[in-house]
SENU-293479 format. One record per residue: residue in three letters; z, x, y of N, C-alpha, C, CB in turn. Coordinates in pm, whole numbers, plus 32768, in hexadecimal, padded with zeros to 4 digits. Glycine has a CB too. Layout:
BEGIN
ALAZXYZXYZXYZXY
...
END
This chain:
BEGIN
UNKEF3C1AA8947FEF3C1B3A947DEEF81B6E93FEEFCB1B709486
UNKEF2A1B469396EEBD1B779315EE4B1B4C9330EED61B439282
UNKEE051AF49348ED781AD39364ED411B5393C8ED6D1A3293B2
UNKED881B3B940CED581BB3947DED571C5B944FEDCB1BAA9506
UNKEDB21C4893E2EDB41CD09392ED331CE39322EE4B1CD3933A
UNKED341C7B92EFECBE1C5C92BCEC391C9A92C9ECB31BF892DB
UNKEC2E1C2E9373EB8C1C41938CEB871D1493B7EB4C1BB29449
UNKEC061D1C93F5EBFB1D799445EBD01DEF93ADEC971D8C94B6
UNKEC241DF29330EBF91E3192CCEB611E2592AAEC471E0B926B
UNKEB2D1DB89284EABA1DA09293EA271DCF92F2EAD91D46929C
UNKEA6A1DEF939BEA1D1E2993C7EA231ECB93BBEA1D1DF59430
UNKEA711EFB93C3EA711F6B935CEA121FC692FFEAAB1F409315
UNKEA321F4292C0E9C11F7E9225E9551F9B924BE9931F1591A5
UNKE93A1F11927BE8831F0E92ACE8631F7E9316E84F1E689305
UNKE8D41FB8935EE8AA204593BFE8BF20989368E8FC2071944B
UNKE8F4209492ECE939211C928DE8952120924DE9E820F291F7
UNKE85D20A99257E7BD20AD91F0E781212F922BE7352010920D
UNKE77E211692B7E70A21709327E74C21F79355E6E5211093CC
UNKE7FC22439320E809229A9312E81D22D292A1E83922A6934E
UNKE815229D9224E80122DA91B8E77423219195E82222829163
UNKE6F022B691CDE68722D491ACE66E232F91E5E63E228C91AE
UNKE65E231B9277E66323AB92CFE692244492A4E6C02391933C
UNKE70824839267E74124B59238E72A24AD91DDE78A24B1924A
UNKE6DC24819177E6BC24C990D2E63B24F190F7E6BA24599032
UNKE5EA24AD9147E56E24B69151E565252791C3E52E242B916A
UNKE5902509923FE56325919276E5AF26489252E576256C9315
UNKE60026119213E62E26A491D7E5E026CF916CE6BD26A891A2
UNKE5BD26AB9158E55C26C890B7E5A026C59024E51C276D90B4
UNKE5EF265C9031E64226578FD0E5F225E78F3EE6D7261D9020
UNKE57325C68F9BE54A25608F4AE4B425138F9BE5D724F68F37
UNKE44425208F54E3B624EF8F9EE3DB243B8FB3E30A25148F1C
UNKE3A724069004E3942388901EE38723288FDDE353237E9050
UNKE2F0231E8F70E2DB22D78F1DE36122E48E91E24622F98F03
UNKE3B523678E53E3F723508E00E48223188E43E3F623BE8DAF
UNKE4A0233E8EC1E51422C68F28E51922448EE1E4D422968FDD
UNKE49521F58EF7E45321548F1BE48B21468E83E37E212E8F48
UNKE45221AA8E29E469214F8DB9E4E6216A8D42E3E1214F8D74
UNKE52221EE8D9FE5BE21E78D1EE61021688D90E64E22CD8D06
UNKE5E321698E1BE67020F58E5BE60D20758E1AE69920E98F4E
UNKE5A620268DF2E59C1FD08DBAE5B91FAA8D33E54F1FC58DD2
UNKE5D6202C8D09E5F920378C7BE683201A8C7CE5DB20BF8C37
UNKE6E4205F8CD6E74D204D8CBCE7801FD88D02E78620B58CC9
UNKE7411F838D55E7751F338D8BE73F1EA68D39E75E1F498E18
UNKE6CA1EAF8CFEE6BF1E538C89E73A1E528C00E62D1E7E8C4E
UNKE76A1ED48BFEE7CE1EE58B60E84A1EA28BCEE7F71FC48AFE
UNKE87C1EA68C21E8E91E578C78E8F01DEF8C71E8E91E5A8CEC
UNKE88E1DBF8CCEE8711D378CF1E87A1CB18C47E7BA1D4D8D42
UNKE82E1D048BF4E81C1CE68B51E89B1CB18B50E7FF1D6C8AD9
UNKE8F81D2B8B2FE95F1D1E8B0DE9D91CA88B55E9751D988B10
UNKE9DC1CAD8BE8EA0D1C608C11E9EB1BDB8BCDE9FD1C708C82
UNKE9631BB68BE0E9471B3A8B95E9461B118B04E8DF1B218BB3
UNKE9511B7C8AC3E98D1B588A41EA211B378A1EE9711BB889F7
UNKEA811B8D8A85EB041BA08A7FEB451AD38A99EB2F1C2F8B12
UNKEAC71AA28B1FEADE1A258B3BEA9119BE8AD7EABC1A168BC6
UNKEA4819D68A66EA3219878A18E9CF195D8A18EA6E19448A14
UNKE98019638A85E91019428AB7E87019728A4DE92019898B4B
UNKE7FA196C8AA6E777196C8A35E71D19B38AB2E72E18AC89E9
UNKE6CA1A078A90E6711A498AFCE5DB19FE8AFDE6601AF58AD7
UNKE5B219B08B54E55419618B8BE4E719C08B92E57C191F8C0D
UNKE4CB1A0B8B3BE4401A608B2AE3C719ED8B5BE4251A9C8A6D
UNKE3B3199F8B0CE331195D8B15E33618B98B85E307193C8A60
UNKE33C18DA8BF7E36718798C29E31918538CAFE3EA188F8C32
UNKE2F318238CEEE27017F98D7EE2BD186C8DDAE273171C8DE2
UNKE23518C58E2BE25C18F48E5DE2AA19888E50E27718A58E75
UNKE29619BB8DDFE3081A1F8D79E2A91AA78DB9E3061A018C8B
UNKE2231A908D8AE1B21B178D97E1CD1AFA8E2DE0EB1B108D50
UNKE1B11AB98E78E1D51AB68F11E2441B1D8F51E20B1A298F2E
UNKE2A81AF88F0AE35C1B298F28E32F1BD28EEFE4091AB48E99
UNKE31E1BCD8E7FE2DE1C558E55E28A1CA08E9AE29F1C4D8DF1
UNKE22E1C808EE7E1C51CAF8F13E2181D2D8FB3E1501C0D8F39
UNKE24C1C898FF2E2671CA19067E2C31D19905BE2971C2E90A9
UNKE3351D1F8FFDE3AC1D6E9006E3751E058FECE4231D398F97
UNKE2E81E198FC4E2C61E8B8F7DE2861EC68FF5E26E1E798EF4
UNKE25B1E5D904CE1F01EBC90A9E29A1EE19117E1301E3C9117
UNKE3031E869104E3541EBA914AE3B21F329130E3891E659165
UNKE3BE1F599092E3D61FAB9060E38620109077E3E71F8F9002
UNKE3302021905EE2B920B49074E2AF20BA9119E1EF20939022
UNKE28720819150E28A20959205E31B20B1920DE2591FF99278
UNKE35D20989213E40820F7921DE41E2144920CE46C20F091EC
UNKE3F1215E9194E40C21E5915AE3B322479170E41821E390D7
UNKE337225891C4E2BE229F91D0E2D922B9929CE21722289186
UNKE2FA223492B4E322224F935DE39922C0935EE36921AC93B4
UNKE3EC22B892F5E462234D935EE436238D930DE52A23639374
UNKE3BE23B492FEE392246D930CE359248C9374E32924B092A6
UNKE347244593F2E34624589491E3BF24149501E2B9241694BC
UNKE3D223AA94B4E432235F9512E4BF237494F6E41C22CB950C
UNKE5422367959AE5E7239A9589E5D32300953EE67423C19638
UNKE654230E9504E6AC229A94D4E6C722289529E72922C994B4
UNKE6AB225095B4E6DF21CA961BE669219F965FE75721F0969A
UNKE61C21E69651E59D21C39670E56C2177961CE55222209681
UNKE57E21B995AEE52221449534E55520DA9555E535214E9481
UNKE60420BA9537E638201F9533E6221FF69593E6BA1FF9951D
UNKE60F1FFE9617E5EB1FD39691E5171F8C9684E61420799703
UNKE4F01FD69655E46B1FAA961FE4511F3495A5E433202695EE
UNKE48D1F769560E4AE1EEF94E9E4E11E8C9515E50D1F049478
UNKE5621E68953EE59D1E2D9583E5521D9F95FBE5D91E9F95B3
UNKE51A1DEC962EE4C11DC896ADE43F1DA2966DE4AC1E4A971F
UNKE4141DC9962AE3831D5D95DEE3BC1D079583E2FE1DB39578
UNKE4251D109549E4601C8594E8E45A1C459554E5001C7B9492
UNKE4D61C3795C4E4CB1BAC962AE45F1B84962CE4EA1BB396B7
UNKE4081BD59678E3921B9396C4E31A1B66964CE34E1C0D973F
UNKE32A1B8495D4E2B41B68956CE2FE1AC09565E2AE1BE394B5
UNKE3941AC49536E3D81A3E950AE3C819D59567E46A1A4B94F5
UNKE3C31A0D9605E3CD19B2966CE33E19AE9680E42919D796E7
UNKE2C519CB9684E22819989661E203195F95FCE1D119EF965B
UNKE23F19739579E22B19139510E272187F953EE26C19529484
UNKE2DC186D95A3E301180D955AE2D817C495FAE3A4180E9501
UNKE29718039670E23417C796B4E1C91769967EE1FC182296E8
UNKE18117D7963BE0F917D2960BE125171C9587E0C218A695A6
UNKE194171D9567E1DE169E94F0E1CD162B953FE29C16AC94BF
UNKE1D7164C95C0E1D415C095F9E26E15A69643E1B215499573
UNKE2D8161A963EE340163B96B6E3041650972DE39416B696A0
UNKE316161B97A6E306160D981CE34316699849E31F15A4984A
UNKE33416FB9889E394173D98ADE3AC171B994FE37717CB9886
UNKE434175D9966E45E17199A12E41617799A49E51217159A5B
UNKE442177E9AD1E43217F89B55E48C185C9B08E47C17CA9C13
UNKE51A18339B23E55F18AC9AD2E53618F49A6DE5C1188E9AA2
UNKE50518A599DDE4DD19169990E468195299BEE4CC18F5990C
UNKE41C191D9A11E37A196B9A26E3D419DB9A65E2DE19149AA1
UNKE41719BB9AA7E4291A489B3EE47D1AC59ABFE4DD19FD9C11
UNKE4BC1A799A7EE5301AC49A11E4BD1AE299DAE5B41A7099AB
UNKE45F1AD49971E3DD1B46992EE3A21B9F9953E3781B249910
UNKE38E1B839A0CE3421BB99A31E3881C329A5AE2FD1B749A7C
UNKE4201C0E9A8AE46A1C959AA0E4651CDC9A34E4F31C8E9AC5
UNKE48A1C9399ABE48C1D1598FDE41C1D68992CE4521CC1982C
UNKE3971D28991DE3171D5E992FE2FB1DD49979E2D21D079961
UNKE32A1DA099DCE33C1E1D9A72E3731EB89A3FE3D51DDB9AFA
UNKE3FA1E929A00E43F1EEA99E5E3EF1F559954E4CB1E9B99D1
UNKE3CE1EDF9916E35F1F6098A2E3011F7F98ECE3051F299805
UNKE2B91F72992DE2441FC89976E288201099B1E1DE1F8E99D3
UNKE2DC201099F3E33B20739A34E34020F999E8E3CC20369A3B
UNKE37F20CC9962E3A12146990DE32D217D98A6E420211F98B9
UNKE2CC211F98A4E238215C9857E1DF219598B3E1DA20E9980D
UNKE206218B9962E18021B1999EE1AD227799C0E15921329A53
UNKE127229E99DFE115233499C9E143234B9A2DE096237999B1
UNKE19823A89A37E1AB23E99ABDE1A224879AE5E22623C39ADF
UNKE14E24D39A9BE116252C9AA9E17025AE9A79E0EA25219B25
UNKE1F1257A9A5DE28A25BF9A1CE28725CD99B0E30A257E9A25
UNKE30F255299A1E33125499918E30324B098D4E3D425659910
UNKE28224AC98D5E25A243C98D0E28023F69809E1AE24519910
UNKE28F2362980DE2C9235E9784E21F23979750E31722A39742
UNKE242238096A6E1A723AE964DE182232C964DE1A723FC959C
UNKE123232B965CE0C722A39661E0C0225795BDE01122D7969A
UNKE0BE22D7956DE0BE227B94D9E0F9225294B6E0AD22909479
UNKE1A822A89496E211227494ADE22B220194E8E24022B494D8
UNKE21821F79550E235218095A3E1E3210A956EE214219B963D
UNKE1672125951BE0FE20CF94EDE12D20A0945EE06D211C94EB
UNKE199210B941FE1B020CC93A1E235207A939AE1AF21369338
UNKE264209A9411E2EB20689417E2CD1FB49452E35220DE9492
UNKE2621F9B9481E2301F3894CEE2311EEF945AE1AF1F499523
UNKE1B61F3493D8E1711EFB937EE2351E979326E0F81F9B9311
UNKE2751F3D930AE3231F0192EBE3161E9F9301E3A61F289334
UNKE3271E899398E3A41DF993E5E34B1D9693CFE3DD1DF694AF
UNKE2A91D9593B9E2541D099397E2871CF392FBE18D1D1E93A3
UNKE2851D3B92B1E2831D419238E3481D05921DE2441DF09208
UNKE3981D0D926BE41F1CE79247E4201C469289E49B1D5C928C
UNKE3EE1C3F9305E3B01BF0931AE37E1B6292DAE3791C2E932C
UNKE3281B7F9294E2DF1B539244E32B1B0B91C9E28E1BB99227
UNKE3631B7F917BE3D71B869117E4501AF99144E4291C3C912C
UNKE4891B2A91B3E4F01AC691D9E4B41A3291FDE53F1B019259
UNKE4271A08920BE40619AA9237E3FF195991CAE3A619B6927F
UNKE3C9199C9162E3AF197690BEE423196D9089E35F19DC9062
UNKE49A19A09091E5091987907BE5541920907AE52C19B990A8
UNKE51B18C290EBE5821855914DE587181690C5E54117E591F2
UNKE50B17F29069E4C8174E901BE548179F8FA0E3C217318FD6
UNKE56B17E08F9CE5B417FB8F35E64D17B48F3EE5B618928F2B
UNKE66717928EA8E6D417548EAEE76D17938E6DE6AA16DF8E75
UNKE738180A8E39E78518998E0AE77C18F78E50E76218D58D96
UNKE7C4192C8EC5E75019968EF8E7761A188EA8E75219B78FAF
UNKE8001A328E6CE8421A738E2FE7DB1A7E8D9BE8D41A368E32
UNKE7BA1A608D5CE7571A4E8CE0E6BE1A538D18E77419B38C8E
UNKE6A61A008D6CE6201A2C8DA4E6071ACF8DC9E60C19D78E28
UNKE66C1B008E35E6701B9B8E4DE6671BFA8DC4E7001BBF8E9B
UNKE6C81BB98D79E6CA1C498CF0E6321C198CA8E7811C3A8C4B
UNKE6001BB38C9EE5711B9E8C67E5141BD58CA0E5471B278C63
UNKE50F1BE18D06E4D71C188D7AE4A11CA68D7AE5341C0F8DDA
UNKE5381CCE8D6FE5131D5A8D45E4ED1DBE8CEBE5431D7E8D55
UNKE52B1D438C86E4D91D6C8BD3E4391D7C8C0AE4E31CB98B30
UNKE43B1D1E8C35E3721D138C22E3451D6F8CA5E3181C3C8C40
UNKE3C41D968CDAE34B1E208D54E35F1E658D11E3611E6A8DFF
UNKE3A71EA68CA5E37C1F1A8C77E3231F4D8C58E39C1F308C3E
UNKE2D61F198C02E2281F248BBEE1DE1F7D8C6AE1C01E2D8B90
UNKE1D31F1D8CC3E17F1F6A8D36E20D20008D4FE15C1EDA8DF2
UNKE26E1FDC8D5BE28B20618D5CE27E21078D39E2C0204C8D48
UNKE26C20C38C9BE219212A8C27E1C721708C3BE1DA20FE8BCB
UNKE17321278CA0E0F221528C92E0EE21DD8D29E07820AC8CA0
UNKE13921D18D80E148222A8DEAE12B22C78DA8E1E422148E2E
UNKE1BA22F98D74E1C223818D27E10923B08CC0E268235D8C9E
UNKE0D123338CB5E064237F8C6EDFED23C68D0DE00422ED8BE9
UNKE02E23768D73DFDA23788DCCDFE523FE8E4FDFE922ED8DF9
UNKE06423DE8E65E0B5241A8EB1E0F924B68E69E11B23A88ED1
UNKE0E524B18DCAE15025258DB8E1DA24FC8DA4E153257F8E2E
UNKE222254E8D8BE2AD253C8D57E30425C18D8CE2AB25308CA9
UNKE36225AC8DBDE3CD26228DC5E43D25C58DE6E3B326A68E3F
UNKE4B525ED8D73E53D25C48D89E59E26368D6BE55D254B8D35
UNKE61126338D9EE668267D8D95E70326328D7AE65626CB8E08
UNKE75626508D26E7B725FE8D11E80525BD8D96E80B26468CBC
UNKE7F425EB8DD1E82525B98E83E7EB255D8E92E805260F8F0B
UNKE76A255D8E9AE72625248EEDE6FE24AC8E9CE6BF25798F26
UNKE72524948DFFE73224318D93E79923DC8DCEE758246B8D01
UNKE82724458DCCE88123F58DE1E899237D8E5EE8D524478DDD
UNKE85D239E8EBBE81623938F42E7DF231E8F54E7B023EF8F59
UNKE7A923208EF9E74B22A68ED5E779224A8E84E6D722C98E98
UNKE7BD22578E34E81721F48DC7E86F21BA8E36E880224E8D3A
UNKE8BD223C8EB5E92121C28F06E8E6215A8F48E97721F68F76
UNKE887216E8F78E83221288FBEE7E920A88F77E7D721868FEA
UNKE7DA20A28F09E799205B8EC8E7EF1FD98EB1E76D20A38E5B
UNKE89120188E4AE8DD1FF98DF9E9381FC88E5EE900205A8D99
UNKE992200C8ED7E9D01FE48F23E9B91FAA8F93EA01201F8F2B
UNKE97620038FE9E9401FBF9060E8D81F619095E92D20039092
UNKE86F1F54900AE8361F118FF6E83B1E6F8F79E7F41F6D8FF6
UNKE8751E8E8F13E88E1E488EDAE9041E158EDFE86F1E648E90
UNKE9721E268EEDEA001DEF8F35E9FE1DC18FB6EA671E558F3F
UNKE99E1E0F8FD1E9A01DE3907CE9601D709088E9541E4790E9
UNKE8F61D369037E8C41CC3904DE8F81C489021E85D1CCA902B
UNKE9321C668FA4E9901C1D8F71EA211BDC8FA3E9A01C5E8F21
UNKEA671C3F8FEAEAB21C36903BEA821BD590BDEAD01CB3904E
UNKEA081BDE910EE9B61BAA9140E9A61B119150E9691BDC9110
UNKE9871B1B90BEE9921A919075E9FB1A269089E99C1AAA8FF4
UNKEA481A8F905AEAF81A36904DEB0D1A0A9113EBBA1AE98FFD
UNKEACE1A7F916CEB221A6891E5EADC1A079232EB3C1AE7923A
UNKEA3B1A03920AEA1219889240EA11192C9245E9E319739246
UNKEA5018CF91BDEA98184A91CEEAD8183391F3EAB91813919D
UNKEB3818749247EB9718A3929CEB5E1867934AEB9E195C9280
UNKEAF81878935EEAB018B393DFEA4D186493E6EA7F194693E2
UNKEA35181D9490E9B617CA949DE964183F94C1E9B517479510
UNKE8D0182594AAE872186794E4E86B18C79554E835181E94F9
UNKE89A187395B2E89018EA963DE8F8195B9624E8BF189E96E9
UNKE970192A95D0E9E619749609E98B19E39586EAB8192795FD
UNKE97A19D19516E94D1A3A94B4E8D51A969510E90719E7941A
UNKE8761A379541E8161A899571E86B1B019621E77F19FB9599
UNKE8B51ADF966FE9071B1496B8E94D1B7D9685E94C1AC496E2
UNKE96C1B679608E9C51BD995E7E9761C619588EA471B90958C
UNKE8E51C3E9544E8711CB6955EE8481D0695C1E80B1C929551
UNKE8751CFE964FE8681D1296B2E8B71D7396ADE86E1CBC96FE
UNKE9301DAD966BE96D1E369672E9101E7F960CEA171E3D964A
UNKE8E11E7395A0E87F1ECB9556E8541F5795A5E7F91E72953B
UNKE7EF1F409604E7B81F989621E82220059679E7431F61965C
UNKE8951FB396C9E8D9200A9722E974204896AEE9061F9B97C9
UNKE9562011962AE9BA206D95E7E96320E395ACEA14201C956E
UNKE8FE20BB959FE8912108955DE87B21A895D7E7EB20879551
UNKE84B21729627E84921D996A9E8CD223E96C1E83E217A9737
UNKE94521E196BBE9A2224596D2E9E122AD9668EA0122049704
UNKE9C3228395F5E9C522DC9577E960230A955CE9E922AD9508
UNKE8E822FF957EE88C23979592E89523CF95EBE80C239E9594
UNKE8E823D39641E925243796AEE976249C9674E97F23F19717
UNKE9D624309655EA4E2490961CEA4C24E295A7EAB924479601
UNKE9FB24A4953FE9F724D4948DE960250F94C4E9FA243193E1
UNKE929250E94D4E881254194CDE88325A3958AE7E5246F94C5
UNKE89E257D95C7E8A525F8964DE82725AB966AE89C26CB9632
UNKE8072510967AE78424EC96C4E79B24FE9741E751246496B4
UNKE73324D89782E75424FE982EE76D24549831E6AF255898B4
UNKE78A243098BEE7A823CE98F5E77923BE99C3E84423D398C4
UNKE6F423AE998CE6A723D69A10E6B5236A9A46E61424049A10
UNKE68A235D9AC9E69F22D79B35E62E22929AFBE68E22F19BF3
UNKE5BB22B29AFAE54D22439AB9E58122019A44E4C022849A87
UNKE5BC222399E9E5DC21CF996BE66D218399B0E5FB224198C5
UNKE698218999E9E71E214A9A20E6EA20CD9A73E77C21BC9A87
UNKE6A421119AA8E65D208C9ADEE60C20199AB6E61E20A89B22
UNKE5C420529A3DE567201099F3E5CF1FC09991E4F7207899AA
UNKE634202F997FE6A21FD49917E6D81F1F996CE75D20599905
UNKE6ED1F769A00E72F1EE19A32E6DE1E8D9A4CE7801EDA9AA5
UNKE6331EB39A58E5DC1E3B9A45E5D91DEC99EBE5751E4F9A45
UNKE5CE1E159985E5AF1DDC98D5E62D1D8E98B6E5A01E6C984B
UNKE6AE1DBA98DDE7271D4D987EE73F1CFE98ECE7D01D959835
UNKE7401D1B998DE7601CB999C6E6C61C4F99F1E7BB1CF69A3C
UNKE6541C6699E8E5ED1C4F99D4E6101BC39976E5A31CCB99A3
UNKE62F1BE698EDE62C1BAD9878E6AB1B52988EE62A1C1497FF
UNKE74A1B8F98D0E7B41B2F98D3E7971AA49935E8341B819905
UNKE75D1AC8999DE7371A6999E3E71D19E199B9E6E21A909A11
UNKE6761A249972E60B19A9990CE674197C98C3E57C19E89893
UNKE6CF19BA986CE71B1963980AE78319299853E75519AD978F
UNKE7C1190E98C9E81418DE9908E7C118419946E8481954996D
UNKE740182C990FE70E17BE996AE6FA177F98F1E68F17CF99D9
UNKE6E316F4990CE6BB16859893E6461651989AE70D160F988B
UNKE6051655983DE585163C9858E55115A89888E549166097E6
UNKE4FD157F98B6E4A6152F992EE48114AD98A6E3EF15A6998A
UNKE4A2143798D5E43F13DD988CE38B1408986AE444135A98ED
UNKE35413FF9834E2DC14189802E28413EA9884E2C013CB9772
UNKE214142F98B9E1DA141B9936E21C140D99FAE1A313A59908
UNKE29313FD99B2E2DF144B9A4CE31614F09A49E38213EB9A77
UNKE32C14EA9AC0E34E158F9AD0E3D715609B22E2C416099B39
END
């Protein structure tokens, strides 16, 4: 039962990421680019701290570091630039849905044999984002939005793949984020600046709690958890995410995204319910 309290806290956060941002950012409580970089700021002074509190040393200079850096920044700025068009459940449903399918083509493309099941399971995720990116002459999503939120889920993607070789992930993450700051910096000269103490604070929870506790916490629950069951239980993300931009934000909850929703996680639960194929069989 605590484990389960755990993860269930844990998924949480990571939907609390995509209604905090939403809500500082589309109220105007705070521009995009200064979002990206007070929650990296504050989730670097967290994360720090945790790892100092444990005694530990921050792996600044280490294989792979500018990599981990790189990735988390393009996932930081595409997040934070997608909900100034996109709801909160939409985004996580997009993010969400290109992490699987980027993780499950990388690790094709590695030389994993994928089964029937996972092909048919991708191809349903797949289905379900065209579903919710294609135009329908309405309320069609914004195409850029939807383009930066894409760029996100490659870019976290990416981040988590570079992650695996790590043997701290707790010290790797707070290093991590020391060194995205620098590209962070550089947004506000580009983008402009407007903050408002709200929309600071906003950003510090997000950074500091839901982001930096949350991963940490993360941390702790995944040694806990084999693979599928961790990757199975991301699978509420987007549908806690959706139902609290209903309720806290007044999103709509149209049949196309309901549907597209049950493509993408059961799409994705499927593929992770199968074991993958000896190398050259199917």
């Amino acid at each position: 039962m605590q484990l389960f309290l755990l993860s269930a806290l844990t998924m949480c956060a990571f939907a609390a990421n995509s209604i905090l941002t939403r809500m500082a950012i589309d109220w105007g409580h705070i521009d995009p680019a200064g979002f990206a970089l007070v929650r990296v700021g504050a989730g670097a002074i967290v994360l720090a701290v945790l790892v100092a509190l444990r005694c530990g040393r921050l792996p600044l200079l280490r294989r792979n570091r500018i990599g981990g850096a790189l990735s988390l920044a393009v996932y930081m700025i595409g997040f934070s630039l997608a909900y100034m068009t996109l709801d909160a459940g939409l985004g996580a449903l997009i993010l969400f849905g290109v992490v699987q399918i980027t993780m499950f083509t990388y690790a094709a493309l590695a030389g994993a044999t994928p089964t029937k099941r996972q092909i048919t399971g991708a191809v349903a995720a797949f289905a379900g984002l065209v579903i919710v990116l294609w135009p329908d002459g309405q309320s069609s999503t914004d195409i850029i939005g939807a383009g930066l939120m894409v760029l996100a889920g490659m870019g976290w993607a990416a981040y988590t793949i570079i992650g695996r070789t790590s043997g701290d992930p707790l010290a790797a993450t707070s290093a991590n984020f020391l060194l995205c700051l620098p590209f962070m910096l550089i947004l506000p000269a580009f983008a402009g600046g407007h903050f408002t103490a709200t929309g600071m604070l906003m950003a510090a929870l997000c950074g500091g709690v839901t982001s930096g506790l949350g991963y940490a916490l993360w941390y702790a629950v995944l040694t806990r958890l084999d693979g599928a069951t961790a990757a199975v239980a991301q699978l509420s993300v987007p549908i806690i995410a959706i139902l609290a931009g209903s309720l806290l934000l007044g999103e709509p909850l149209s049949l196309t995204l309901l549907l597209a929703t049950a493509l993408v996680l059961g799409g994705i639960a499927w593929a992770l319910s199968a074991k993958s194929a000896p190398t050259g069989h199917r």
